[in-house]
Short mmCIF file of the C-alpha atoms (twelve columns), coordinates in Angstrom:
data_MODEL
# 
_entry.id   MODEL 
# 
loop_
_atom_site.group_PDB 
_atom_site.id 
_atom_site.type_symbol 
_atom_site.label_atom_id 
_atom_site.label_alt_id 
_atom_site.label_comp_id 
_atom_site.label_asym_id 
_atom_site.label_seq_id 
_atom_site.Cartn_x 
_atom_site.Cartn_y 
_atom_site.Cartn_z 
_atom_site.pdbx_PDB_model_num 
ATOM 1   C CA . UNK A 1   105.951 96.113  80.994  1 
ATOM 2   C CA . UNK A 2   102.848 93.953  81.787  1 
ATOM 3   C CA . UNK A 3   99.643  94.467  79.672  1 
ATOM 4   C CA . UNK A 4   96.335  93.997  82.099  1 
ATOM 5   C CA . UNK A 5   93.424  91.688  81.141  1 
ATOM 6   C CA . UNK A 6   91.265  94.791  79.869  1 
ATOM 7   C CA . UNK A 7   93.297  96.033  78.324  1 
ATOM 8   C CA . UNK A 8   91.451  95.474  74.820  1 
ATOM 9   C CA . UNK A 9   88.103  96.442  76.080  1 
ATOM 10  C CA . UNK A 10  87.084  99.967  77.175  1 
ATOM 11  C CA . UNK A 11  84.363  99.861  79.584  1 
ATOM 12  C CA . UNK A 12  81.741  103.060 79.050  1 
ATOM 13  C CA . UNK A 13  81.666  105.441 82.056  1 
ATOM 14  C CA . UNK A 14  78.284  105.824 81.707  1 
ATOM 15  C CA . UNK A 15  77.412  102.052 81.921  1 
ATOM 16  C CA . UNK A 16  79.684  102.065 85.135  1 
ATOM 17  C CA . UNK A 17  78.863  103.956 88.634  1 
ATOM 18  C CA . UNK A 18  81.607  105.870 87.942  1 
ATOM 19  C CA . UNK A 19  81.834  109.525 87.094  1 
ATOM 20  C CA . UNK A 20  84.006  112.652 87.214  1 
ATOM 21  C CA . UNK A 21  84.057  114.000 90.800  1 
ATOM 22  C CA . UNK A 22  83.044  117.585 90.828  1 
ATOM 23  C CA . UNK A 23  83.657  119.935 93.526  1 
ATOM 24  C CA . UNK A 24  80.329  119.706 95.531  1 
ATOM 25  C CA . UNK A 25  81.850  116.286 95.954  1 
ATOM 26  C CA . UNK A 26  84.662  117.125 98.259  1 
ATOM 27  C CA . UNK A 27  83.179  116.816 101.586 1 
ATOM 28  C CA . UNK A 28  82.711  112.932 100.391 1 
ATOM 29  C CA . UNK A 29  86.033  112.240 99.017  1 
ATOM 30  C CA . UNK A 30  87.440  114.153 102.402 1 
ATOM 31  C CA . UNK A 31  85.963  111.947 104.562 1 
ATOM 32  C CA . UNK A 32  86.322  109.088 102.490 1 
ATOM 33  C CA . UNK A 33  89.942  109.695 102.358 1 
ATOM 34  C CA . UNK A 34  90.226  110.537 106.282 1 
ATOM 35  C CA . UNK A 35  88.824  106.993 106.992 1 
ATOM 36  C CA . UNK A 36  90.248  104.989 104.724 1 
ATOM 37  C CA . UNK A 37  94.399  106.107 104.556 1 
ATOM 38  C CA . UNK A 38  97.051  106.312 107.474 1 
ATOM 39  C CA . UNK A 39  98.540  109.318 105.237 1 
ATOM 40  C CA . UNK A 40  95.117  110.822 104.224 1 
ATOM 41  C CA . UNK A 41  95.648  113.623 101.051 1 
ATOM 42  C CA . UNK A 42  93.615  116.314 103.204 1 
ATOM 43  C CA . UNK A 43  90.155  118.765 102.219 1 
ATOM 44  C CA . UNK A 44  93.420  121.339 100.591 1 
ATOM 45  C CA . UNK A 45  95.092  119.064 98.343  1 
ATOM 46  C CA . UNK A 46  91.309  117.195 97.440  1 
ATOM 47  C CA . UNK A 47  90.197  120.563 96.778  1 
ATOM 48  C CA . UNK A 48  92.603  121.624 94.539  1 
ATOM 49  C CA . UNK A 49  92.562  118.414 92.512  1 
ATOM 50  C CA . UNK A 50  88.684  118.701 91.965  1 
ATOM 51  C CA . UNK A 51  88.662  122.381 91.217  1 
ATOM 52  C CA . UNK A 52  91.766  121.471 88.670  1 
ATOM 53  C CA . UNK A 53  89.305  121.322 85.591  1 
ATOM 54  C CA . UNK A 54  89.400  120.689 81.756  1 
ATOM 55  C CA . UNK A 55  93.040  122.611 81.200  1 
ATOM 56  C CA . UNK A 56  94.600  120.681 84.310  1 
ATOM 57  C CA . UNK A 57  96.273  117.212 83.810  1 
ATOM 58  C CA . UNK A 58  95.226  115.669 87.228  1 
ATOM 59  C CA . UNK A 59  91.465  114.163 87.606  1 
ATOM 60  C CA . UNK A 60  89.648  112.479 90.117  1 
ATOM 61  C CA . UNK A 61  87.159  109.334 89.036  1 
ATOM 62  C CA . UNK A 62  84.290  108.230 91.737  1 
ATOM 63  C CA . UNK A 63  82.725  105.421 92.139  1 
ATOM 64  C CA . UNK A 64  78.926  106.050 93.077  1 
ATOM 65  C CA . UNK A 65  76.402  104.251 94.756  1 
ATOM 66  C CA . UNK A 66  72.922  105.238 96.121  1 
ATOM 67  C CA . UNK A 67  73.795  109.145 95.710  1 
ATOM 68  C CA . UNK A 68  76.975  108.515 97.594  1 
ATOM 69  C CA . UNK A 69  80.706  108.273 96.742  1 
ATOM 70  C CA . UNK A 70  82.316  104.862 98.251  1 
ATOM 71  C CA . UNK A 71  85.283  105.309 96.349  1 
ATOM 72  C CA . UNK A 72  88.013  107.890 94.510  1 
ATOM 73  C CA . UNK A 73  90.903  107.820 92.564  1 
ATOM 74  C CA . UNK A 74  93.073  110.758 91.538  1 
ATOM 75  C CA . UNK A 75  95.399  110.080 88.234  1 
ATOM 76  C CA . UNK A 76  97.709  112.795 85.976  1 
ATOM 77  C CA . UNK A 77  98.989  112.008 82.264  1 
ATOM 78  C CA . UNK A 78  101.660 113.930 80.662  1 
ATOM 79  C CA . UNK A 79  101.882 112.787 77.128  1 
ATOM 80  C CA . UNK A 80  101.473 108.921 76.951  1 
ATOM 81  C CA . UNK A 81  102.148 108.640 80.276  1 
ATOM 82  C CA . UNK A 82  99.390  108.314 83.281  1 
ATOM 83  C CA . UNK A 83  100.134 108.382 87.030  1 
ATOM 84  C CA . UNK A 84  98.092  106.785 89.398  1 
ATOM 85  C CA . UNK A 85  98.321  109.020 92.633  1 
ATOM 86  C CA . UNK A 86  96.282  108.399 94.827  1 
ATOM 87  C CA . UNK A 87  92.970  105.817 95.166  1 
ATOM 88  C CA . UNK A 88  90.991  105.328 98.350  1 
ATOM 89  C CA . UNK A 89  87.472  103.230 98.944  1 
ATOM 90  C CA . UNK A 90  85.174  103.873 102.134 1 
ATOM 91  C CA . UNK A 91  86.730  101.122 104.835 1 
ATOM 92  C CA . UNK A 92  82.974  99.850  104.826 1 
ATOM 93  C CA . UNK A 93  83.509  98.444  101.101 1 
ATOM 94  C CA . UNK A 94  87.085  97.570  101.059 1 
ATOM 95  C CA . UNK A 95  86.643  94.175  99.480  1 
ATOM 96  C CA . UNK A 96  84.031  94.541  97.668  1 
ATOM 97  C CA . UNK A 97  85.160  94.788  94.430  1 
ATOM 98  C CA . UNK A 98  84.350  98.797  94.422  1 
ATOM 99  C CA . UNK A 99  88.158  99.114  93.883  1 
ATOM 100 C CA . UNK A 100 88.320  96.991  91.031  1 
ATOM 101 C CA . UNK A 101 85.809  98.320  88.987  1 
ATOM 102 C CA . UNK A 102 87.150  101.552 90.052  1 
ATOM 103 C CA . UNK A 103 90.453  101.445 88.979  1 
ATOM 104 C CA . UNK A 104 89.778  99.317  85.260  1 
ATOM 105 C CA . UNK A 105 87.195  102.220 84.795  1 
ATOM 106 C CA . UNK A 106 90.196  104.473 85.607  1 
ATOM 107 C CA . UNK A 107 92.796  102.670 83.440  1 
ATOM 108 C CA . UNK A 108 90.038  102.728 80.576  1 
ATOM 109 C CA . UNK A 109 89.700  106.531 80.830  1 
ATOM 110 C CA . UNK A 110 93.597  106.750 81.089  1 
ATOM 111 C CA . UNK A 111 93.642  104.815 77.969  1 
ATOM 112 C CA . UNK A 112 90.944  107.121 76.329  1 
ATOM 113 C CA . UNK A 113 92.772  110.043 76.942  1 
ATOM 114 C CA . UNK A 114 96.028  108.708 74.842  1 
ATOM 115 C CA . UNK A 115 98.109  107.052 78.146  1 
ATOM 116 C CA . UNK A 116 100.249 103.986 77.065  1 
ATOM 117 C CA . UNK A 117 101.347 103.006 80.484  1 
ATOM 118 C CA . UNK A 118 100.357 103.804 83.568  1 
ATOM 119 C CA . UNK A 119 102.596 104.340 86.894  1 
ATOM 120 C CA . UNK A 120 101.870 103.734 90.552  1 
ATOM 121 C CA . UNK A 121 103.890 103.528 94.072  1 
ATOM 122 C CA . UNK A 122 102.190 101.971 96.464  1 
ATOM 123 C CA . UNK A 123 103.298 101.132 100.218 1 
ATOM 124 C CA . UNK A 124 105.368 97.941  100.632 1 
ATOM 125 C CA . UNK A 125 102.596 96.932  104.068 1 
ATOM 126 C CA . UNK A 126 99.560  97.733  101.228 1 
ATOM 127 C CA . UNK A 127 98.744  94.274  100.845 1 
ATOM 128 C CA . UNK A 128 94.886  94.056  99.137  1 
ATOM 129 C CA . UNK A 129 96.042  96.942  96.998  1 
ATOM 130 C CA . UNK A 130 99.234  95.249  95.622  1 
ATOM 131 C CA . UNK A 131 96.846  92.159  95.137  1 
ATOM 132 C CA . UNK A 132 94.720  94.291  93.409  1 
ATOM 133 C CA . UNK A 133 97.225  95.661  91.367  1 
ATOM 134 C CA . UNK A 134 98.998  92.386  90.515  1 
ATOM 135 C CA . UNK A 135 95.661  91.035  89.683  1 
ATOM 136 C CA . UNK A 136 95.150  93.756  86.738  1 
ATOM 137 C CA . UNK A 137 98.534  92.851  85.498  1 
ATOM 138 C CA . UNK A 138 100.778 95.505  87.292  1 
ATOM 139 C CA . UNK A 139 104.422 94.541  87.503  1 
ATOM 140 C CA . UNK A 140 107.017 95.717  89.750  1 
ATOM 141 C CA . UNK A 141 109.442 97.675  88.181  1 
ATOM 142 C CA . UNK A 142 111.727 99.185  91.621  1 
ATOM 143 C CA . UNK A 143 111.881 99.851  95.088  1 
ATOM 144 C CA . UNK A 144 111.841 103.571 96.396  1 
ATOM 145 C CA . UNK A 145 113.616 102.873 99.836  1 
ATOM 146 C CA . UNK A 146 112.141 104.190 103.061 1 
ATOM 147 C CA . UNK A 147 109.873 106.250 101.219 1 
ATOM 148 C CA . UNK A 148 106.771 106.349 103.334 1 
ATOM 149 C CA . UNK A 149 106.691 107.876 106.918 1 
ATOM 150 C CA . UNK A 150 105.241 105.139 109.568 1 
ATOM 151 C CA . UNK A 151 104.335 105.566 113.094 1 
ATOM 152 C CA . UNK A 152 107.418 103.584 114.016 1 
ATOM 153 C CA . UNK A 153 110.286 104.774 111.042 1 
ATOM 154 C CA . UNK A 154 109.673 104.471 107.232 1 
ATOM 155 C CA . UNK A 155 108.597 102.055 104.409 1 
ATOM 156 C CA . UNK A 156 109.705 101.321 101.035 1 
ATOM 157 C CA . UNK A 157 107.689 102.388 98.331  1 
ATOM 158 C CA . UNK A 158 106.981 99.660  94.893  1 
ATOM 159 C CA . UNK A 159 106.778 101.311 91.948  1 
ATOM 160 C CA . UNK A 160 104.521 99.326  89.560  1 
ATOM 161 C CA . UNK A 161 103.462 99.691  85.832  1 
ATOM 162 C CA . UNK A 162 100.896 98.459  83.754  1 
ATOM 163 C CA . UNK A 163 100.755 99.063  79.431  1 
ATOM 164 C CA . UNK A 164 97.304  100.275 78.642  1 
# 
């Protein structure tokens, strides 16, 4: 399993724009997430992962700018285990490193909460996010064929992993 450059240092939430989402932030992350996927999550299943709370496994990390949210990501652990699900940044700062910081702030909370690897899929097509990914030190570990709906058929799906 590939180990990611940070994986020795922990950045500090707090030194970070990046926070817990809370529920107030939902109309945000919905439009956020309406803009920036093909296959966007939806206001239901955003909803239920921010009103999830302490006892739930899943959270949702947002990056935060200027009183407003340009970015999300939504991870679950079980045990030592964390899954990234789902991660989406405002098309107006794709590229601007927003992501980045986003998900090592992510992978450092992952980390903090006892996680030992961490698990994606992300669309074959996805190009800047499996750069981003590879850049961190994600492998590839399999293919989940025609996994992903398209407009024109289906996708494969790479699963990737990354030791925290």
């Amino acid at each position: 399993m590939a180990r990611g450059p940070e994986a020795g240092h922990d950045p500090v939430l707090q030194d970070e724009p990046v926070r817990p989402a809370r529920p107030l932030d939902a109309g945000q992350l919905v439009e956020i997430d309406s803009q920036a996927s093909r296959t966007p999550w939806g206001a239901g299943r955003l909803e239920v992962a921010l009103a999830a709370g302490a006892a739930s496994r899943e959270r949702v990390l947002v990056y935060e700018q200027q009183a407003g949210a340009r970015a999300f990501l939504v991870y679950s652990t079980v045990m030592d285990e964390a899954s990234l699900l789902y991660m989406a940044v405002a098309p107006r700062w794709q590229g601007s490193g927003i992501g980045r910081s986003l998900l090592v702030a992510g992978l450092a909370e992952m980390r903090r909460e006892g996680a030992r690897v961490c698990l994606l899929e992300v669309r074959e097509s996805n190009g800047p996010a499996r750069h981003l990914y590879r850049a961190l030190g994600f492998r590839i570990d399999g293919v989940r064929r025609n996994y992903y709906r398209t407009a024109t058929g289906r996708e494969d799906a790479l699963l990737m992993s990354l030791a925290l």
